[in-house]
BALOBA-1460 file (C-alpha; in Angstrom, 3 decimals):
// residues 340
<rec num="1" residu="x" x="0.000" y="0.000" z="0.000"/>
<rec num="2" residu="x" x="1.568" y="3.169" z="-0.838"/>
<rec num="3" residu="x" x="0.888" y="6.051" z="2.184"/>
<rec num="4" residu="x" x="2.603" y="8.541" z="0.228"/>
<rec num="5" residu="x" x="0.574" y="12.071" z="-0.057"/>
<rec num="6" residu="x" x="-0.446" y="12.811" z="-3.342"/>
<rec num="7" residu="x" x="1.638" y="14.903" z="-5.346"/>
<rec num="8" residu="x" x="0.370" y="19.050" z="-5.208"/>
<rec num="9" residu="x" x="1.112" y="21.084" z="-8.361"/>
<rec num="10" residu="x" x="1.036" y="24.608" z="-7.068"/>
<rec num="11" residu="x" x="-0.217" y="27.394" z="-9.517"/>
<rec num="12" residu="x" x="1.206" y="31.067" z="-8.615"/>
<rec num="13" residu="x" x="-0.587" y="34.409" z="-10.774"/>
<rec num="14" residu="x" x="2.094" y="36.444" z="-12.628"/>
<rec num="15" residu="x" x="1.347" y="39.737" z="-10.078"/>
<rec num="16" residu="x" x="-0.383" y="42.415" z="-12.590"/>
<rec num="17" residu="x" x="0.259" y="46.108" z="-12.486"/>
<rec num="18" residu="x" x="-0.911" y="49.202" z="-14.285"/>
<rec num="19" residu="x" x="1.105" y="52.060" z="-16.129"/>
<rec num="20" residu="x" x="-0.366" y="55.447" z="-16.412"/>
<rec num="21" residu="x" x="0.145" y="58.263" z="-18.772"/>
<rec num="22" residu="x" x="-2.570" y="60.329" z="-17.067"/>
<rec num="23" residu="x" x="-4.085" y="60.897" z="-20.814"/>
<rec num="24" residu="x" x="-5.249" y="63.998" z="-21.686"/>
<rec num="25" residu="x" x="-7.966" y="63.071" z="-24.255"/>
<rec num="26" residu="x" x="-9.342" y="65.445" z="-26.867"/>
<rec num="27" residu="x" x="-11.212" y="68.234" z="-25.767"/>
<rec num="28" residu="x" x="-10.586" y="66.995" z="-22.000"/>
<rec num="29" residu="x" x="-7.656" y="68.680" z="-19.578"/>
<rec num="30" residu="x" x="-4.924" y="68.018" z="-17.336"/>
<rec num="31" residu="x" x="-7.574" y="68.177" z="-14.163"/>
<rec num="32" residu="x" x="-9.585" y="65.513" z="-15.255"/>
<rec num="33" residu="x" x="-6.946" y="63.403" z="-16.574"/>
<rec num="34" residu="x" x="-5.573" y="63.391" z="-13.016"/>
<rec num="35" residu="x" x="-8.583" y="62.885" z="-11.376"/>
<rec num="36" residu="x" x="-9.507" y="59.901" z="-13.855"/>
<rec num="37" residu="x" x="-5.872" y="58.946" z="-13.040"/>
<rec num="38" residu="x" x="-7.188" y="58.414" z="-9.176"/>
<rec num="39" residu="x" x="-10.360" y="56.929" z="-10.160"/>
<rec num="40" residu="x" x="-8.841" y="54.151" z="-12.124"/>
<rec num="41" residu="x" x="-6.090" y="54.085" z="-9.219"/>
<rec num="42" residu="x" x="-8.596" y="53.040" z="-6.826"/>
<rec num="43" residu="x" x="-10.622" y="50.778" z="-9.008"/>
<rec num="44" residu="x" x="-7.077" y="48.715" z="-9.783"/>
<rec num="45" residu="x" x="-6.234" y="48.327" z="-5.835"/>
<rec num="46" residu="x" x="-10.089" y="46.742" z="-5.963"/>
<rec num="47" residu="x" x="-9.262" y="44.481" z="-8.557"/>
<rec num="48" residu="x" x="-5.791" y="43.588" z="-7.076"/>
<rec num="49" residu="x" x="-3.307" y="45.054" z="-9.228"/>
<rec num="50" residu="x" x="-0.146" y="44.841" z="-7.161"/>
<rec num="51" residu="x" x="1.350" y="48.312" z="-7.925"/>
<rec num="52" residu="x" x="0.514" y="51.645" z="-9.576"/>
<rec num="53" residu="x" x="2.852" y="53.782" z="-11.772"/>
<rec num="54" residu="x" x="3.106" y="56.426" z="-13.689"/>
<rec num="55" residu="x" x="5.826" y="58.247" z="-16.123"/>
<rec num="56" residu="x" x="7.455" y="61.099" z="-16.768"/>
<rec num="57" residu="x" x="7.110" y="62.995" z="-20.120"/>
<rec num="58" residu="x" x="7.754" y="66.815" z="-20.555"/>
<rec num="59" residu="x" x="5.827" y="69.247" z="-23.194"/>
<rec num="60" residu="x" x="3.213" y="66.314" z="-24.267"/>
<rec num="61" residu="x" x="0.114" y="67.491" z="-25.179"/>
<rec num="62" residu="x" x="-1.368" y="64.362" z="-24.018"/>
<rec num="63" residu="x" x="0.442" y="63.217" z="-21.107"/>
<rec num="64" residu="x" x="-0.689" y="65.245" z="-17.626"/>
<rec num="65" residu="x" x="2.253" y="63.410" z="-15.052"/>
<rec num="66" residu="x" x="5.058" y="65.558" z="-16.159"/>
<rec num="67" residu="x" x="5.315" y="66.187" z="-12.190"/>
<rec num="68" residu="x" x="5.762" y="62.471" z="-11.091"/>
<rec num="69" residu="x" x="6.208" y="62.986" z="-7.804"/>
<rec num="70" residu="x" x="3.550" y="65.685" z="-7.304"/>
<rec num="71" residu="x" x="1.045" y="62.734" z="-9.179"/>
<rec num="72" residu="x" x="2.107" y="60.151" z="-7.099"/>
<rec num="73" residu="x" x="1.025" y="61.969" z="-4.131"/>
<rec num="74" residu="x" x="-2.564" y="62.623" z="-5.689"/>
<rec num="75" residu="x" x="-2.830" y="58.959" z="-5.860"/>
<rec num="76" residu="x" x="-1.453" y="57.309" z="-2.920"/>
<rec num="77" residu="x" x="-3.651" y="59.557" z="-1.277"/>
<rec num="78" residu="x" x="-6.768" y="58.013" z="-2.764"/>
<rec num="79" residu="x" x="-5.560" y="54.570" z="-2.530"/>
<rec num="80" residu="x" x="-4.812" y="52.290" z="0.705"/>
<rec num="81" residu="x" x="-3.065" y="49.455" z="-0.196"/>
<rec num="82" residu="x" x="-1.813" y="49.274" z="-3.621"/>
<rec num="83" residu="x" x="2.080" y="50.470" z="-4.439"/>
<rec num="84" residu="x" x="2.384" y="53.649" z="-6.390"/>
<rec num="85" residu="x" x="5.024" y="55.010" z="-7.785"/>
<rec num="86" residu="x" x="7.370" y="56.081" z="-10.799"/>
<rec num="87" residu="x" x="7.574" y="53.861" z="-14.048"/>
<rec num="88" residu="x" x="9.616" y="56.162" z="-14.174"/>
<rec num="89" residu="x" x="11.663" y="59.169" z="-13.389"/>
<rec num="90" residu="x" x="13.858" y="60.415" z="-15.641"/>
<rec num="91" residu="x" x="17.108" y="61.036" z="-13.466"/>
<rec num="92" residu="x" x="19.350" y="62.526" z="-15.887"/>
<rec num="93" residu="x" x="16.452" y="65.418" z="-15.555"/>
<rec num="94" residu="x" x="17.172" y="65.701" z="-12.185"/>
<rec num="95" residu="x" x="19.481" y="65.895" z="-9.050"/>
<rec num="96" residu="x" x="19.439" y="62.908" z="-7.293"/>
<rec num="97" residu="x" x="19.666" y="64.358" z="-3.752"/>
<rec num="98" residu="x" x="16.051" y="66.151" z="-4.987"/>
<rec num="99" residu="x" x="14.826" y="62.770" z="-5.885"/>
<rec num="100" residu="x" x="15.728" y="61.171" z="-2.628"/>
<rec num="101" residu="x" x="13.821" y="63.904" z="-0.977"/>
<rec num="102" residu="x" x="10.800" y="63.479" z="-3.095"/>
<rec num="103" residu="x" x="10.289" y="59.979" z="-2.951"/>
<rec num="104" residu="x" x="11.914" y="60.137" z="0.653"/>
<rec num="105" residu="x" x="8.542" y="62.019" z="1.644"/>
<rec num="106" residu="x" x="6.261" y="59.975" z="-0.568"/>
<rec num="107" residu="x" x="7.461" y="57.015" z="1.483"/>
<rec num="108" residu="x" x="7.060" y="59.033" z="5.097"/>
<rec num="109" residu="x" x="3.524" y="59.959" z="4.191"/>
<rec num="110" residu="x" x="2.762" y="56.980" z="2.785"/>
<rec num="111" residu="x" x="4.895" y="54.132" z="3.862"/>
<rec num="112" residu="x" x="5.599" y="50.441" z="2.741"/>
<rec num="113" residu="x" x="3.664" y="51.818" z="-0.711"/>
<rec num="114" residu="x" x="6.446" y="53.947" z="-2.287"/>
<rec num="115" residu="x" x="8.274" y="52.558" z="-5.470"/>
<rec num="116" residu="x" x="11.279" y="54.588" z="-7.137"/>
<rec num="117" residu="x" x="11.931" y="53.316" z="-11.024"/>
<rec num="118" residu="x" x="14.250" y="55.064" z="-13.171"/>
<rec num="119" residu="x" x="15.536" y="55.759" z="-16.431"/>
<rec num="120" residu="x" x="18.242" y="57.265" z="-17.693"/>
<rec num="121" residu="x" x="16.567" y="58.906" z="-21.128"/>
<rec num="122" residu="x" x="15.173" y="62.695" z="-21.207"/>
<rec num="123" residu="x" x="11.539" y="61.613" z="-22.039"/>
<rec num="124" residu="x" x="11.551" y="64.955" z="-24.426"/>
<rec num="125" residu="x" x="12.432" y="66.245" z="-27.115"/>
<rec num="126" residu="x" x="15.731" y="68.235" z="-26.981"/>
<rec num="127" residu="x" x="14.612" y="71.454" z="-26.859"/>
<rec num="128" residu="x" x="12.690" y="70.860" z="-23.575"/>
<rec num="129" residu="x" x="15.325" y="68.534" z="-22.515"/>
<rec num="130" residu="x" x="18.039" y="72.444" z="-22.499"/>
<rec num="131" residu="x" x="14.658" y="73.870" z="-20.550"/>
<rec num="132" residu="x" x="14.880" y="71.303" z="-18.096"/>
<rec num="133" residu="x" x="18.321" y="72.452" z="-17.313"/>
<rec num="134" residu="x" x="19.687" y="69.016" z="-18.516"/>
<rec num="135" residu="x" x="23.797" y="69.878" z="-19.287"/>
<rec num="136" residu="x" x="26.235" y="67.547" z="-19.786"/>
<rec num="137" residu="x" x="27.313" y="66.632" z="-16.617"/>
<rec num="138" residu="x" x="24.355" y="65.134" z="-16.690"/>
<rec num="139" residu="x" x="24.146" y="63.235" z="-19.918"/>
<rec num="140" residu="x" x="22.649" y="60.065" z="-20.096"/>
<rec num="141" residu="x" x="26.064" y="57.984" z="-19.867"/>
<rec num="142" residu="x" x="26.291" y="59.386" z="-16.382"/>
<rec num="143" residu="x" x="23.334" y="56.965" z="-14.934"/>
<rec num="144" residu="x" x="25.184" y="54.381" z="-13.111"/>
<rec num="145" residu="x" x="26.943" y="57.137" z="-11.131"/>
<rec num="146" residu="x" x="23.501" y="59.230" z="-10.857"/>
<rec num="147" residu="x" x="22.745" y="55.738" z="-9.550"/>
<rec num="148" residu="x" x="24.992" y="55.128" z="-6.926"/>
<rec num="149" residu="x" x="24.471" y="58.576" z="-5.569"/>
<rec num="150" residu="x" x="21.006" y="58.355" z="-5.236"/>
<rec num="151" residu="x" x="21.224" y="55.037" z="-3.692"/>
<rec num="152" residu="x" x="23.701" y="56.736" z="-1.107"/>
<rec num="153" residu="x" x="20.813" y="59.312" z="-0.241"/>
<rec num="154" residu="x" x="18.828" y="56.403" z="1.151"/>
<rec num="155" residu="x" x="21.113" y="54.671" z="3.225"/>
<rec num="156" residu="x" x="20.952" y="55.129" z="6.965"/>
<rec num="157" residu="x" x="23.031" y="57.901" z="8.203"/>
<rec num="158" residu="x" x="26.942" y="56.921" z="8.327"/>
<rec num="159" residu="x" x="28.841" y="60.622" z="8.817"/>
<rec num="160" residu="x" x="27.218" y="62.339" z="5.394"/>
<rec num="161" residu="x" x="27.967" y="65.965" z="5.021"/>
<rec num="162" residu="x" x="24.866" y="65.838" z="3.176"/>
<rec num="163" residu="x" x="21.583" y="63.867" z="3.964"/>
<rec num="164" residu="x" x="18.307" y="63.229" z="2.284"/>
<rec num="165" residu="x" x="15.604" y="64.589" z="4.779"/>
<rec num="166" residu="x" x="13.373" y="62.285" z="4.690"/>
<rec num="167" residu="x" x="14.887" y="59.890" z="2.596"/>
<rec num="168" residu="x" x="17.793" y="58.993" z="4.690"/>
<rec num="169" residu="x" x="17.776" y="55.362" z="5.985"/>
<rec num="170" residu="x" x="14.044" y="54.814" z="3.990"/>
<rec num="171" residu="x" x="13.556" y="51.401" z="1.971"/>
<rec num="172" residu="x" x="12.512" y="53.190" z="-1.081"/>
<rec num="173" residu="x" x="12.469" y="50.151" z="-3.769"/>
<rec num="174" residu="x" x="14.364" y="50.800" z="-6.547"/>
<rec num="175" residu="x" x="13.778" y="49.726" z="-10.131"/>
<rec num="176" residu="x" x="15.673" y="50.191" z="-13.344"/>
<rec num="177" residu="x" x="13.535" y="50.863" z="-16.560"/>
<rec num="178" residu="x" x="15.084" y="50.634" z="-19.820"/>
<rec num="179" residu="x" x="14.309" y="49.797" z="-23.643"/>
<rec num="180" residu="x" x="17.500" y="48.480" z="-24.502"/>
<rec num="181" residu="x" x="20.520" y="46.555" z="-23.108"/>
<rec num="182" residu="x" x="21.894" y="48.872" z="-21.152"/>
<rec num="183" residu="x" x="19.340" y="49.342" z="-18.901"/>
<rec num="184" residu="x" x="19.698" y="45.736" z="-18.320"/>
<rec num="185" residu="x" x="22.978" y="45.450" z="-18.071"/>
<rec num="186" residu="x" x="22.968" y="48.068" z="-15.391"/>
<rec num="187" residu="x" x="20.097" y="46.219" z="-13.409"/>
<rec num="188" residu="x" x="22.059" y="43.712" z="-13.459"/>
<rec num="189" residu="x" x="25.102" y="44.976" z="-12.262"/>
<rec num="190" residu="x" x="23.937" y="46.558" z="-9.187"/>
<rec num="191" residu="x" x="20.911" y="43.713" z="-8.565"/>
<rec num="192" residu="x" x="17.882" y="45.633" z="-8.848"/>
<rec num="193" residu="x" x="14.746" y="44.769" z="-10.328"/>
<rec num="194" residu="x" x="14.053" y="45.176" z="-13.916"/>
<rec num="195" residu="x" x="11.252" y="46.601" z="-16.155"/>
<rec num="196" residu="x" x="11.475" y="46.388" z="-19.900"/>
<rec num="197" residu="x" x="9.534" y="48.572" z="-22.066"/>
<rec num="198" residu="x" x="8.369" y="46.369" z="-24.432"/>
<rec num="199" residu="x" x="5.120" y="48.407" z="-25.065"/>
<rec num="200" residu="x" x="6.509" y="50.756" z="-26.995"/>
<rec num="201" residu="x" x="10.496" y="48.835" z="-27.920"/>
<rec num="202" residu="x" x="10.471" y="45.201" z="-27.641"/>
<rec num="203" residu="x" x="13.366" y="45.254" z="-30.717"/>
<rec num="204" residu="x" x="15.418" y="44.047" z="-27.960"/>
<rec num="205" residu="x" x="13.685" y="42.989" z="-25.424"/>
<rec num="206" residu="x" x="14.790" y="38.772" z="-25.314"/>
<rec num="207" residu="x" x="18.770" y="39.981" z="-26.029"/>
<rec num="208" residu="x" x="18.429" y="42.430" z="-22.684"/>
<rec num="209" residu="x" x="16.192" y="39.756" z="-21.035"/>
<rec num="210" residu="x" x="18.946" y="36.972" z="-21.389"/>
<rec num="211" residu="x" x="21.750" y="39.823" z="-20.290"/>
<rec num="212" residu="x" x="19.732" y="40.584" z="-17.243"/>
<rec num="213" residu="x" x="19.250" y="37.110" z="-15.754"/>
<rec num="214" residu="x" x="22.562" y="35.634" z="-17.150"/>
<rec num="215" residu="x" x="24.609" y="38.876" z="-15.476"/>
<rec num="216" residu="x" x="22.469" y="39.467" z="-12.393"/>
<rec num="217" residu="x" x="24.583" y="40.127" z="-9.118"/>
<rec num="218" residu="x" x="22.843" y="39.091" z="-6.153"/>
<rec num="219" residu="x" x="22.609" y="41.502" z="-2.992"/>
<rec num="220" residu="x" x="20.992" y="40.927" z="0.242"/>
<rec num="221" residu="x" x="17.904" y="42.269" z="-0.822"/>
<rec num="222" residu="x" x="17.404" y="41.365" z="-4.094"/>
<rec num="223" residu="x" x="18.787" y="37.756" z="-4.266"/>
<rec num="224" residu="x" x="17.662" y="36.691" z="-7.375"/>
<rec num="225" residu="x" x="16.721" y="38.796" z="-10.258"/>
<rec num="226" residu="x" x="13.342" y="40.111" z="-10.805"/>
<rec num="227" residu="x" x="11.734" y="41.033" z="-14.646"/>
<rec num="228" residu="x" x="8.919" y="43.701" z="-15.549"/>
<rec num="229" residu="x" x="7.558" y="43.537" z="-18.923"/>
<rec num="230" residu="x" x="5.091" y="46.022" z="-20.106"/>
<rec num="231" residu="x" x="2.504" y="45.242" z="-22.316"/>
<rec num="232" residu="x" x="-0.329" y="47.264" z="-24.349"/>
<rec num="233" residu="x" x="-4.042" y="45.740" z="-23.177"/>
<rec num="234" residu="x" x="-7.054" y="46.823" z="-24.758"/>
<rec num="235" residu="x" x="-9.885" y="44.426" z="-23.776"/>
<rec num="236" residu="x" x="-13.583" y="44.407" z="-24.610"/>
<rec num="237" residu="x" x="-16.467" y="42.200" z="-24.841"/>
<rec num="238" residu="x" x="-15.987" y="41.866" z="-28.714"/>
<rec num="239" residu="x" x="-12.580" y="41.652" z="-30.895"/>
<rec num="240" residu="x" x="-14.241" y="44.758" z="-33.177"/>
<rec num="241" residu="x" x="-15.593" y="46.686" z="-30.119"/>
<rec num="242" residu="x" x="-11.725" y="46.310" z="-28.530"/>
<rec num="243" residu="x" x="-10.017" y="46.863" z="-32.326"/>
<rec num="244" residu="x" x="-12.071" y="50.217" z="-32.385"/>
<rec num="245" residu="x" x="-11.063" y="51.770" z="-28.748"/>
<rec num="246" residu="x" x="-6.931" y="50.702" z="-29.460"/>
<rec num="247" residu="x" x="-7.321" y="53.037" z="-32.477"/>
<rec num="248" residu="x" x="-7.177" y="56.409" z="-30.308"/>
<rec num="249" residu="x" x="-3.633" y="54.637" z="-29.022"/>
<rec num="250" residu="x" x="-2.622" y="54.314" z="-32.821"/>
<rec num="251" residu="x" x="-3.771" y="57.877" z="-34.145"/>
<rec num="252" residu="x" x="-1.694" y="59.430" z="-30.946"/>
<rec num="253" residu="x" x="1.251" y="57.233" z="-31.194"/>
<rec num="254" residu="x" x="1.392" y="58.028" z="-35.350"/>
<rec num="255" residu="x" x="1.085" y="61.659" z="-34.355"/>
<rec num="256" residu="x" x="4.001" y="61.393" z="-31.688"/>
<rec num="257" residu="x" x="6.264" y="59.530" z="-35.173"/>
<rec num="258" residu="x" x="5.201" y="62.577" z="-37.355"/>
<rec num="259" residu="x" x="6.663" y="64.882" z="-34.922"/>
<rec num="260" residu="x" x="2.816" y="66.636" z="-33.763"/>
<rec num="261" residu="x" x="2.141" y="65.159" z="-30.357"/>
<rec num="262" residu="x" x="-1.200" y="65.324" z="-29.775"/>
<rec num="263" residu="x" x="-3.910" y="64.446" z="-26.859"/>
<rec num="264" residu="x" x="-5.132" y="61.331" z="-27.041"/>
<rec num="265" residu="x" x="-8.163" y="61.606" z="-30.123"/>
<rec num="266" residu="x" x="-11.447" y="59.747" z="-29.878"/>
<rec num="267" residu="x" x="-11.589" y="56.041" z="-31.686"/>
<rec num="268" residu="x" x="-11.443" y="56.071" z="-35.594"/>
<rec num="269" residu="x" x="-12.283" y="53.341" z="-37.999"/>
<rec num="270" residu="x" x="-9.589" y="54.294" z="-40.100"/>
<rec num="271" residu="x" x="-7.052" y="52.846" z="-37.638"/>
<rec num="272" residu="x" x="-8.708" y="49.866" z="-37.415"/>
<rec num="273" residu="x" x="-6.499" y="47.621" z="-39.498"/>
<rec num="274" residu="x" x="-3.010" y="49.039" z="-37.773"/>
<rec num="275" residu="x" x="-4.259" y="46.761" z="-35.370"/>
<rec num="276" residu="x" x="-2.516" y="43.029" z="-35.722"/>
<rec num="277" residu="x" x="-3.151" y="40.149" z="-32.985"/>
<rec num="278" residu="x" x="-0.305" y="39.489" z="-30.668"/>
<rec num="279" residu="x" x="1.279" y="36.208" z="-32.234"/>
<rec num="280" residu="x" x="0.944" y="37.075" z="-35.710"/>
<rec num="281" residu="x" x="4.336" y="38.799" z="-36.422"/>
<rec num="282" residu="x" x="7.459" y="37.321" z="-35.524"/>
<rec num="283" residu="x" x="7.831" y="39.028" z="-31.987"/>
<rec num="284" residu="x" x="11.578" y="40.561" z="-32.875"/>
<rec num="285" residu="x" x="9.686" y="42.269" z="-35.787"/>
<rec num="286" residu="x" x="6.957" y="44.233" z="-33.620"/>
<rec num="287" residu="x" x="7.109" y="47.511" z="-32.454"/>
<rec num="288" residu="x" x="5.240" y="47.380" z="-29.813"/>
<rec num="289" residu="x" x="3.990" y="44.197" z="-27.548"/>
<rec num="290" residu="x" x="0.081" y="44.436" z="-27.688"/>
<rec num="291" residu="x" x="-2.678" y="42.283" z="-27.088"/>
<rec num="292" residu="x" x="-6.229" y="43.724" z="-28.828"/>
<rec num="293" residu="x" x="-9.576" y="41.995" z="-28.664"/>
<rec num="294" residu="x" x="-11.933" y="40.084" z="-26.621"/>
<rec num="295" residu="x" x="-10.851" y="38.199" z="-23.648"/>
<rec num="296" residu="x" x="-10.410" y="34.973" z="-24.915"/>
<rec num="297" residu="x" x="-8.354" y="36.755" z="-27.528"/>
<rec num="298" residu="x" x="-6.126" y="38.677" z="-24.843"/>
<rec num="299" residu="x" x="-5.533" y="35.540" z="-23.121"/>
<rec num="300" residu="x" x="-4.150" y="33.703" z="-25.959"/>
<rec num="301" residu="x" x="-1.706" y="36.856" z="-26.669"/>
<rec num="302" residu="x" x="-0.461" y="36.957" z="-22.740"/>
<rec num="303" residu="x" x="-0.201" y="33.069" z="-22.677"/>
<rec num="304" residu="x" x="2.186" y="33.149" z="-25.475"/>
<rec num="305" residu="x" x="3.985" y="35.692" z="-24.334"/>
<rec num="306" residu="x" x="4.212" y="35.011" z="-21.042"/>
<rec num="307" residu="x" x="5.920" y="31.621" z="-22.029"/>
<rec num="308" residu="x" x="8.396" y="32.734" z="-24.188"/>
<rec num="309" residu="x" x="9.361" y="35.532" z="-21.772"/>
<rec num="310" residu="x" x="8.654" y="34.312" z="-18.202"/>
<rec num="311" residu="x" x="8.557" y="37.667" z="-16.349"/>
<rec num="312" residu="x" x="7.973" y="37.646" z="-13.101"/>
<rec num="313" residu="x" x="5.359" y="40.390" z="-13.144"/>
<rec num="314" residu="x" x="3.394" y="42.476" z="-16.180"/>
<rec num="315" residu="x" x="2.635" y="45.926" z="-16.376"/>
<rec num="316" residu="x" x="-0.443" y="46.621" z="-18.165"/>
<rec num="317" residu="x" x="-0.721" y="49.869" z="-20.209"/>
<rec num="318" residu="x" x="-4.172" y="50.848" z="-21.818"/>
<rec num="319" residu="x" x="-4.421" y="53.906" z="-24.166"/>
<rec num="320" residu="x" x="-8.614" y="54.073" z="-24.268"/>
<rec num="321" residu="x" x="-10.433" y="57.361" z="-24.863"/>
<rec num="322" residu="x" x="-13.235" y="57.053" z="-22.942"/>
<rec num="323" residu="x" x="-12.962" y="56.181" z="-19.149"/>
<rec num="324" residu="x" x="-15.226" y="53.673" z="-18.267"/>
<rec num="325" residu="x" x="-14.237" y="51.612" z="-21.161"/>
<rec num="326" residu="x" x="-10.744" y="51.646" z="-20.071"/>
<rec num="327" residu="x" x="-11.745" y="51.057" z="-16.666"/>
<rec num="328" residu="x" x="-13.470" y="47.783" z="-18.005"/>
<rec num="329" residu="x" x="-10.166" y="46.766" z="-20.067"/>
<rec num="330" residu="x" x="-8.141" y="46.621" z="-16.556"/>
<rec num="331" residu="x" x="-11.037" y="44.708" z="-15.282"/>
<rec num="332" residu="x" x="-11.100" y="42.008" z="-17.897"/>
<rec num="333" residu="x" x="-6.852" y="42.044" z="-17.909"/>
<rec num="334" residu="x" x="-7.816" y="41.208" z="-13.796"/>
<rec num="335" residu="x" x="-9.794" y="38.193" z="-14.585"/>
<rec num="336" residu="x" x="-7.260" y="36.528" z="-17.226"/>
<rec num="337" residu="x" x="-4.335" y="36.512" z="-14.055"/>
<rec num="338" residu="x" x="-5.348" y="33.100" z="-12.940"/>
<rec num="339" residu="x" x="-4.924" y="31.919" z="-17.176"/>
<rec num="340" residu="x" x="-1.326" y="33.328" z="-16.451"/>
């Protein structure tokens, strides 16, 4: 007789986040982008999203979170549990003692919630980059040692002649974002968590995803590398009904290419057939990872890519016009976790 207990295959949920643009849609303005911003903030800790970020972008049109920091606030203050922070700031735009103070007192006003993710690009255009005083001391190639100083800021107290207050001696979690393979070569390198911005630049997205986990230096808080993937959603109870809200996504983003940023324009049947599903085109041939229709035909798109990628968490981004169906998209992306 064999007493031996049956064998128990467990089944863990790839944790599912959202990043925010704060939208500005046609004809709309930066108030009520925010305050949809908090709306859909609040419905995502509901339906147990894990974190909430948003991202810097200067002299956009359509994009109301130039002040990250300032946003963040508006939205952990709505929320209770879920994370929110920055996917991400732009440090080259920035000193980093400032930033430690920033997200120093996002994490004493709101604590255990706080999440710091950086980049190193300008998230501009050149022109605004000179406005943002950007000079070369603080060019892009100077991230790893924006890095390390920022990192500095947060450490407790050891004979500084300058602190971060608050900030010093806060576990701020840090993140690197990147869309190429230095970002994850960097991530690696100093053990941090990774988030790939494969929404908008998978090109080479599996070449920094093999760098990251194959050069990943373990620390004592990060002992094992961790991998963010973001990913374009736009759910709806039908393939057309979903095909027709992702074309506001594809008029703004041809509009950014053109050089005319714009807010983000109602649907348009015109865009329709820009839209391909997920599978369909070699995936080192796409330009952005997306996932279009109804949700049977999401979760095909996130099962595939899920198992050629294996991230350890995905960060959902939804360019919708109108509110309440972009609120529903996040709720259908919810329900396909378990699929995941």
């Amino acid at each position: 007789m064999n007493n031996a207990a049956p064998a128990v295959t467990l089944r863990v949920m790839i944790p599912l986040s959202v990043l925010d643009l704060a939208p500005i849609t046609e004809g709309s303005d930066a108030a009520t982008a925010l305050a949809r911003s908090r709306d859909l903030a609040r419905h995502a800790e509901r339906l147990g999203y894990l974190r909430y970020w948003v991202a810097e972008h200067h002299n956009m049109p359509g994009i109301a979170s130039a002040a990250t920091a300032v946003v963040i606030a508006h939205l952990a203050g709505g929320t209770t549990t879920i994370r929110v922070g920055a996917g991400g700031v732009m440090l080259p735009n920035h000193a980093p003692l400032m930033v430690a103070e920033q997200f120093g007192t996002l994490a004493a006003l709101f604590p255990g919630r706080i999440d710091l993710g950086l980049g190193r690009a300008p998230g501009t255009d050149h022109a605004t980059a000179v406005a943002l005083r950007r000079t070369l001391a603080s060019s892009p190639d100077g991230f790893p040692q924006d890095l390390l100083e920022l990192m500095s800021y947060f450490a407790p107290e050891a004979g500084q002649k300058v602190r971060a207050v608050p900030g010093s001696g806060l576990k701020v979690p840090i993140y690197i974002l990147g869309s190429s393979l230095f970002g994850a070569q960097v991530a690696a390198a100093f053990g941090l968590p990774f988030a790939f911005a494969s929404h908008f630049a998978p090109a080479q997205m599996l070449q920094a995803i093999e760098i990251y986990r194959a050069k990943f230096r373990p620390t004592r808080e990060h002992a094992e590398p961790y991998l963010m993937l973001g990913v374009n959603i736009v759910a709806a109870e039908t393939d057309d009904e979903a095909r027709l809200l992702a074309s506001s996504g594809r008029q703004s983003f041809a509009n950014l290419r053109r050089g005319v940023p714009s807010t983000l324009p109602p649907p348009s049947r015109a865009y329709e057939k820009d839209v391909v599903t997920f599978g369909q085109i070699p995936l080192a041939e796409i330009t952005s990872v997306a996932m279009v229709g109804a949700p049977a035909t999401v979760a095909d798109g996130l099962r595939a890519f899920v198992a050629q990628t294996r991230p350890d968490e995905l960060i959902v981004v939804s360019h919708i016009y109108d509110h309440a169906a972009r609120i529903r998209s996040y709720e259908i992306a919810a329900g396909l976790r378990e699929g995941l």
